[in-house]
One Martini backbone bead per residue (centre of mass of N, CA, C, O) as a GRO file, in nm:
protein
  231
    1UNK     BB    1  11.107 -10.017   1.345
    2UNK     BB    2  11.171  -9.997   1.052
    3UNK     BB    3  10.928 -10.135   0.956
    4UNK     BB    4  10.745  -9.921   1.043
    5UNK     BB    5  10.815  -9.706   0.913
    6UNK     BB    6  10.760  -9.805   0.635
    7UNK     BB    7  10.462  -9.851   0.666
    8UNK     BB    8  10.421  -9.566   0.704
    9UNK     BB    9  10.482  -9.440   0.437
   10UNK     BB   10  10.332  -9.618   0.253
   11UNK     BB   11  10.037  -9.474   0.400
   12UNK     BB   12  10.102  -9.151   0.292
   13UNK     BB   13  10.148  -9.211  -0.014
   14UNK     BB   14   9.836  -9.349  -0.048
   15UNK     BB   15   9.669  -9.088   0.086
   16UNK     BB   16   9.754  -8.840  -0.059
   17UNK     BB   17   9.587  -8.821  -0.326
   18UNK     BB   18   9.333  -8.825  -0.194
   19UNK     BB   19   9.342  -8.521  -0.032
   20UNK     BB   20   9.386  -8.385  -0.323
   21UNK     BB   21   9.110  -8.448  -0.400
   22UNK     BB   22   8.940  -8.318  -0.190
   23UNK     BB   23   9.078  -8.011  -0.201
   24UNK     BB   24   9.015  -7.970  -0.509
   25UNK     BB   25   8.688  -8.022  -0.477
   26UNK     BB   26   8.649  -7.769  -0.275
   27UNK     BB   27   8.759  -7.573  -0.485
   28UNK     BB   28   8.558  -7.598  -0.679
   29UNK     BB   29   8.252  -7.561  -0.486
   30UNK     BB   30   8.420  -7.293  -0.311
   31UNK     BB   31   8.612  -7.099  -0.457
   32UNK     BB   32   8.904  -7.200  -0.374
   33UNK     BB   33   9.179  -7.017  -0.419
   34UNK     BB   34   9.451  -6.896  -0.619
   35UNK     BB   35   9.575  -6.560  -0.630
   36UNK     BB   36   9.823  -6.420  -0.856
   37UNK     BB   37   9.896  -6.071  -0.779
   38UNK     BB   38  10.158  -6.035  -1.035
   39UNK     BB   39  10.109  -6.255  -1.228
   40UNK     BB   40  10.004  -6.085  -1.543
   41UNK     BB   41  10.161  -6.168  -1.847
   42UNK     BB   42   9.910  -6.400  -1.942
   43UNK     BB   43   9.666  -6.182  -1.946
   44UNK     BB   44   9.416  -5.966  -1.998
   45UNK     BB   45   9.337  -5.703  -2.096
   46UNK     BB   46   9.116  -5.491  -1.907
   47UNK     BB   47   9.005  -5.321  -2.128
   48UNK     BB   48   8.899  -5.549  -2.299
   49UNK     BB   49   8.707  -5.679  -2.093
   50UNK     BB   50   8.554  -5.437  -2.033
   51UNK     BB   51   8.433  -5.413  -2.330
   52UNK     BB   52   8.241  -5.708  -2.257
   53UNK     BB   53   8.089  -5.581  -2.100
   54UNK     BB   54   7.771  -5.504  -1.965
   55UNK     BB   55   7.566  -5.225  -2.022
   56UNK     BB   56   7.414  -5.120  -1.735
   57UNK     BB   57   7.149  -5.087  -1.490
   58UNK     BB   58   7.028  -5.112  -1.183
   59UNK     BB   59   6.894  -5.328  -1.011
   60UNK     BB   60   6.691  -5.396  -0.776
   61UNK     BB   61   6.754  -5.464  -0.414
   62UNK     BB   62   6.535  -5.668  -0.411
   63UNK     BB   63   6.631  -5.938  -0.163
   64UNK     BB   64   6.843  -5.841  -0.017
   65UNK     BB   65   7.095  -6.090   0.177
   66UNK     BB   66   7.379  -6.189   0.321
   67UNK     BB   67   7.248  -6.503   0.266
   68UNK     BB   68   7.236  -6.518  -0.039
   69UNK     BB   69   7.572  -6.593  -0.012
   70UNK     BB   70   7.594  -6.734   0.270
   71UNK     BB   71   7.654  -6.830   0.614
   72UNK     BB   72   7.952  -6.694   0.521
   73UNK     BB   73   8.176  -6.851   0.553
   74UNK     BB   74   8.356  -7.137   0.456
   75UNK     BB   75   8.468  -7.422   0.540
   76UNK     BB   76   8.788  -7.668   0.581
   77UNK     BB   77   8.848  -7.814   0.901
   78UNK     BB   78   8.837  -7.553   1.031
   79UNK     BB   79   8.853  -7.305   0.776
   80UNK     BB   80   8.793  -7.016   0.685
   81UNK     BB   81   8.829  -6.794   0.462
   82UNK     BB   82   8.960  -6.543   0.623
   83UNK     BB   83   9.196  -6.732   0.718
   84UNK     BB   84   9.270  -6.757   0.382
   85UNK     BB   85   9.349  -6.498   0.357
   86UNK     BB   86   9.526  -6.374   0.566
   87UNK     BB   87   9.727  -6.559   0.480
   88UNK     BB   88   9.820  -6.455   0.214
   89UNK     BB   89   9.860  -6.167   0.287
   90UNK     BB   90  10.017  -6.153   0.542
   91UNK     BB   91  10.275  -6.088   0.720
   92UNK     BB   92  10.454  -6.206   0.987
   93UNK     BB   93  10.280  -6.497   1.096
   94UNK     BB   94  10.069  -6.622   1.321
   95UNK     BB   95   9.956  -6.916   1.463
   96UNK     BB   96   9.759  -7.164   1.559
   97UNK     BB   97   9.768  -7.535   1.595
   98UNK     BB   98   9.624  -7.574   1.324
   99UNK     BB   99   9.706  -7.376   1.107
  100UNK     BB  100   9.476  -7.108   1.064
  101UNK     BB  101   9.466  -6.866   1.290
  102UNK     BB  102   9.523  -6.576   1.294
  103UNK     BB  103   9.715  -6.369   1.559
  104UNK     BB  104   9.929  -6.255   1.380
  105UNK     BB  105  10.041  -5.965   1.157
  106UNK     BB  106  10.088  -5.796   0.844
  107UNK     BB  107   9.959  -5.502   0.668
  108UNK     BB  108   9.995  -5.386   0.330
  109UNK     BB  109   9.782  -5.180   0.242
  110UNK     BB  110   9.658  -5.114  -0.010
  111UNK     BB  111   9.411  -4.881   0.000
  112UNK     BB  112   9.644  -4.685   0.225
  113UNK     BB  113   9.942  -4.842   0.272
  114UNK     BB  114   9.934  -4.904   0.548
  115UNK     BB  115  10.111  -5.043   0.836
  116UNK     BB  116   9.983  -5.335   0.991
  117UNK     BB  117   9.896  -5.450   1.317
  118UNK     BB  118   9.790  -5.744   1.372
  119UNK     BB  119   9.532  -5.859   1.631
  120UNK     BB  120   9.350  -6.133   1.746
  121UNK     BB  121   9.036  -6.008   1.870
  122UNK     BB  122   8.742  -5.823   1.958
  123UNK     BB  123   8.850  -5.537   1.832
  124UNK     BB  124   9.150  -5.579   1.663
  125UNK     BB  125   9.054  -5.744   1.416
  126UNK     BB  126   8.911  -5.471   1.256
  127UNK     BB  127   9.147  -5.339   1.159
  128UNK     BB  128   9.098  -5.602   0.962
  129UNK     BB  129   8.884  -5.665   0.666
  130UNK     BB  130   8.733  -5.838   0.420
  131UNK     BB  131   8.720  -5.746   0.111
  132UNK     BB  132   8.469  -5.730  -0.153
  133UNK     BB  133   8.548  -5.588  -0.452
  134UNK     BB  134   8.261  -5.674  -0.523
  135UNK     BB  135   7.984  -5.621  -0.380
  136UNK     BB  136   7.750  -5.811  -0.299
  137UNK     BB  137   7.516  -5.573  -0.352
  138UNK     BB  138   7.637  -5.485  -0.651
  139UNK     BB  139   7.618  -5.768  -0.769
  140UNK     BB  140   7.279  -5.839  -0.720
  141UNK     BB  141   7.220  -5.569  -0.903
  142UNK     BB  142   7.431  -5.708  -1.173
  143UNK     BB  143   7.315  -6.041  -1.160
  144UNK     BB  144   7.330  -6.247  -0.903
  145UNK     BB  145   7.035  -6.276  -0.861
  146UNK     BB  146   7.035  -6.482  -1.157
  147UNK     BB  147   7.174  -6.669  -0.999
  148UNK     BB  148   7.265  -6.907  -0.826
  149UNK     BB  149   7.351  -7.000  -0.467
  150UNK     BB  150   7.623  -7.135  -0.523
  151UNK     BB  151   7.744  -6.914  -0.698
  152UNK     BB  152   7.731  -6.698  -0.493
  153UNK     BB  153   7.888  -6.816  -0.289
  154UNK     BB  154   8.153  -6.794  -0.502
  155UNK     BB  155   8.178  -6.520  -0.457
  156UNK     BB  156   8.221  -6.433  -0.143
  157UNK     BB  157   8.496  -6.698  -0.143
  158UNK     BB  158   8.662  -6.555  -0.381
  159UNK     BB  159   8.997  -6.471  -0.373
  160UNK     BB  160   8.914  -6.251  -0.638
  161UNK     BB  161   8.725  -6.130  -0.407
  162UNK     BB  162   8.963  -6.103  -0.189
  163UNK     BB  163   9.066  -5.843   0.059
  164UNK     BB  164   9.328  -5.739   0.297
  165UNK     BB  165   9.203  -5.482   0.493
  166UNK     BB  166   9.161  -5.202   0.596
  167UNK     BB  167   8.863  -5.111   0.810
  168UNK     BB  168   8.813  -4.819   0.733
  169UNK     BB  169   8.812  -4.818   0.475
  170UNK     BB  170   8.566  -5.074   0.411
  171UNK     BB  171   8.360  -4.882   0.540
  172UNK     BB  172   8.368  -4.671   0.290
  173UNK     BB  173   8.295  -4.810   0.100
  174UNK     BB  174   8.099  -5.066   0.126
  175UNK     BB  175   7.912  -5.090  -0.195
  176UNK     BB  176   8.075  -4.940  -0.379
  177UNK     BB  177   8.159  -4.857  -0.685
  178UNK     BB  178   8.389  -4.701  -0.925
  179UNK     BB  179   8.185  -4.443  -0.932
  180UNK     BB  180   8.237  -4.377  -0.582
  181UNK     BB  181   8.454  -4.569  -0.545
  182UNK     BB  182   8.851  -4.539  -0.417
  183UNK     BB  183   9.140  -4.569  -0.372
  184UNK     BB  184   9.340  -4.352  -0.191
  185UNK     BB  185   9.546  -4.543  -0.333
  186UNK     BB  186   9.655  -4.461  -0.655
  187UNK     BB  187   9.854  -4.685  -0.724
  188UNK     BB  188   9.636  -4.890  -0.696
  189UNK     BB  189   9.355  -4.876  -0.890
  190UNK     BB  190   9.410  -5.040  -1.121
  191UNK     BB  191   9.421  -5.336  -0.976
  192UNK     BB  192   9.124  -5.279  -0.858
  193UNK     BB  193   8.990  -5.242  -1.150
  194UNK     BB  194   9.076  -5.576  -1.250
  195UNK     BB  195   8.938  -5.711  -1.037
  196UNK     BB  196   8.658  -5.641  -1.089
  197UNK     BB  197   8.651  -5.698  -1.365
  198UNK     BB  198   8.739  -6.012  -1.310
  199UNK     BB  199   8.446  -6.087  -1.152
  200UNK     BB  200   8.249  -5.998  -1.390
  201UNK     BB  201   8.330  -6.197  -1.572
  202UNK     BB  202   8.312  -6.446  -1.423
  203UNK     BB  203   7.999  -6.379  -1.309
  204UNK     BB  204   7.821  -6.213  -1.563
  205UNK     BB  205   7.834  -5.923  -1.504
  206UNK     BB  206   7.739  -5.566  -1.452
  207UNK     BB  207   7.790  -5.187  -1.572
  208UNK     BB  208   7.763  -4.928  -1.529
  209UNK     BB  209   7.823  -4.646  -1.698
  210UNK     BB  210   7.975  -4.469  -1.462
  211UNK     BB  211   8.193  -4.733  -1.391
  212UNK     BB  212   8.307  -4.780  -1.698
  213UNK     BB  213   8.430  -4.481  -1.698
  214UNK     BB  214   8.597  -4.509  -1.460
  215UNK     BB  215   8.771  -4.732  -1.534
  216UNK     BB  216   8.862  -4.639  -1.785
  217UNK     BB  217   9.040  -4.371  -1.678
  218UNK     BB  218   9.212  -4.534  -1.510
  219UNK     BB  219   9.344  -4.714  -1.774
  220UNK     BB  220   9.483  -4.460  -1.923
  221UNK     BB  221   9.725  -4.483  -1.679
  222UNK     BB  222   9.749  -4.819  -1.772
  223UNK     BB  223   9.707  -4.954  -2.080
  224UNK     BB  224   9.875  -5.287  -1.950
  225UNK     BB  225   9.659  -5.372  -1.776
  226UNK     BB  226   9.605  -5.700  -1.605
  227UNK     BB  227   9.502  -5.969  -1.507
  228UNK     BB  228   9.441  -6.158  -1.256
  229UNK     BB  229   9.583  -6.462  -1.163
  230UNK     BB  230   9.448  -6.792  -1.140
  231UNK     BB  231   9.589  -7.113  -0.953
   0.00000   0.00000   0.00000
């Protein structure tokens, strides 16, 4: 017995490398990362990165299809992006035994403050849903449609463009950029632009001159703002 229980060690220890380099792999390839939300003191001044992106007019809407983004979510091992956002944003989570699908869990929502009770279901699912910070039509018309495909993939499902949101804000959101919609929770909105103005950077995007404008004012009530770390 002693016998074996080494040898189980033995192959568990030769084995972790691998899954690490596959994890890391897929982590390249599908833009899943890990995105830390507070500790921004080691990041760029937010108003500095908006003064380098490219002030343009939107380009047209024509050809856009959120299949042009890819066919959903990515999934890894029967993982999809949605419920790796849930799991990262949700506190007090139940999850189903593959430890993939979040079942519930509570959401302190960034853009309504409201703390919602998450329930797994065919209609109470839509509670809570899974925001694109720079909306993928938003994204399309300035800049992402003359990206490769790949990369817009991981436009898509990047955790830096990724927040588990009210239902009912995200659908108010719709498409909108910063300079016709921000969060009705006025304490989040630094936050909000700041990850904005880092998806389009990190995706070489541009803003229109109305949105350029919305993030400077709101920048203005905190100066100090920095980007958020990708870790």
């Amino acid at each position: 017995m002693e016998r074996r229980r080494r040898l189980f060690i033995v192959i568990v220890l030769a084995l972790m490398p691998l899954a690490g380099a596959v994890y890391e792999s897929f982590q390249q390839n599908s833009g899943i990362q890990q995105v830390t939300q507070n500790d921004e003191d080691s990041s760029r001044l937010a108003s500095d990165v908006l003064n380098e992106l490219q002030v343009k007019g939107r380009a047209p809407k024509t050809g856009y299809a959120r299949s042009e983004f890819g066919n959903g979510w990515v999934e890894l091992n029967g993982c999809d992006t949605r419920n790796r956002i849930l799991n990262r944003d949700l506190t007090e989570k139940v999850v189903n035994n593959d430890g993939c699908k979040v079942l519930s869990g509570i959401l302190d929502d960034p853009y309504t403050k409201k703390v919602i009770s998450f329930t797994r279901g065919e209609q109470s699912s839509q509670e809570v849903q899974i925001d694109h910070v720079v909306a993928l039509s938003d994204s399309w018309q300035k800049g992402a449609q003359y990206l490769e495909e790949p990369v817009r993939i991981k436009i898509a499902n990047d955790p830096l463009n990724l927040s588990a949101v009210d239902g009912e804000a995200n659908q108010e959101k719709g498409d909108s950029d910063a300079a016709s919609w921000l969060p009705p929770n006025k304490d989040y909105r630094c936050r909000y632009v700041a990850r904005q103005i880092a998806v389009k950077a990190k995706y070489n995007l541009w803003v229109t001159k109305a949105e350029s404008d919305s993030m400077k004012r709101i920048l203005t009530t905190c100066p100090d703002q920095r980007l958020p770390i990708e870790k």
